[in-house]
C-alpha positions as CSV (number, residue, x, y, z in Angstrom):
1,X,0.4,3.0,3.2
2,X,0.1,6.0,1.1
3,X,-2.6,5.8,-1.8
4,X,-4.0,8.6,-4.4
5,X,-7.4,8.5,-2.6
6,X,-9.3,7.0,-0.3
7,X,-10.7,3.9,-0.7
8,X,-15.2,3.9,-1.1
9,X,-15.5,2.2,1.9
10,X,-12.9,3.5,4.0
11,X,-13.2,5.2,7.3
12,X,-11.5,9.1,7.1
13,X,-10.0,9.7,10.6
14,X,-8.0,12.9,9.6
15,X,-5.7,14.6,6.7
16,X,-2.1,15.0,6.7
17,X,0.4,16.5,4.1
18,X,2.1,14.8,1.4
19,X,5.7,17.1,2.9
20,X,5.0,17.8,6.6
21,X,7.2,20.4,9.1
22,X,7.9,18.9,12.7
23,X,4.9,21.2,13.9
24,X,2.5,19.2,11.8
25,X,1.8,22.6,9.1
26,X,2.4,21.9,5.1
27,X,6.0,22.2,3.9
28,X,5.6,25.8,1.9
29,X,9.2,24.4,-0.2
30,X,7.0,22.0,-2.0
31,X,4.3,23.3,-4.8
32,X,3.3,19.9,-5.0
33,X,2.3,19.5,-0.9
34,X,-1.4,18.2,-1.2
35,X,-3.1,16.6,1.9
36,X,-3.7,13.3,2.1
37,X,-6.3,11.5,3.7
38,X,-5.3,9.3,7.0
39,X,-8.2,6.4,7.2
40,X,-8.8,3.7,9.6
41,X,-7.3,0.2,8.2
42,X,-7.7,-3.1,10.0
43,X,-5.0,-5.8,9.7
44,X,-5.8,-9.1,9.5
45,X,-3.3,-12.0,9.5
46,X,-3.3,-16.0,8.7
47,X,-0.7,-18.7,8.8
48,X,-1.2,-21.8,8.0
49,X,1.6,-23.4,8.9
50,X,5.1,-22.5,11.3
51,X,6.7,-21.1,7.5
52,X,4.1,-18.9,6.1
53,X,2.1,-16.3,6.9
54,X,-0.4,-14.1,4.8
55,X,-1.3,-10.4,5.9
56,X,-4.4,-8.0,4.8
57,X,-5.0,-4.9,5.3
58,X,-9.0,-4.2,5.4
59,X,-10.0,-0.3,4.3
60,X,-13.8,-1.6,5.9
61,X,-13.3,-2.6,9.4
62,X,-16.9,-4.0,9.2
63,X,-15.6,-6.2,6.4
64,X,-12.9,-7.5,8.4
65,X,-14.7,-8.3,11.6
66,X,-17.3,-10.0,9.6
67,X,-14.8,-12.7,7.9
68,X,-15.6,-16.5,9.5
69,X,-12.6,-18.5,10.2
70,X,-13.1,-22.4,9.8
């Protein structure tokens, strides 16, 4: 997932480039090459029945282990 910025509550693990050379150094073709932040996201997934199935993706991993299921 590839957003503007980082969300408040997000963990930052690292930065990456927006155009990135197989040996992981900025693309020098591109003026527009600015890093991007790489941040810990937690998936979470429901269904409720066989045909359907909802996914989140959490920026708080303390949010996400805190939800209750019933």
């Amino acid at each position: 997932m590839i957003v503007e910025a980082a969300p408040s509550d997000a963990t930052m693990v690292g930065q990456t480039w927006k155009y990135v050379n197989k040996n992981g150094s900025p693309d020098r073709r591109f003026k527009d090459n600015r890093q991007l932040p790489i941040c810990l996201f937690q998936e979470m997934a429901w269904s409720a029945t066989a045909d359907s199935k909802v996914c989140c993706k959490c920026p708080s991993t303390k949010s996400a282990t805190t939800t209750k299921t019933r």
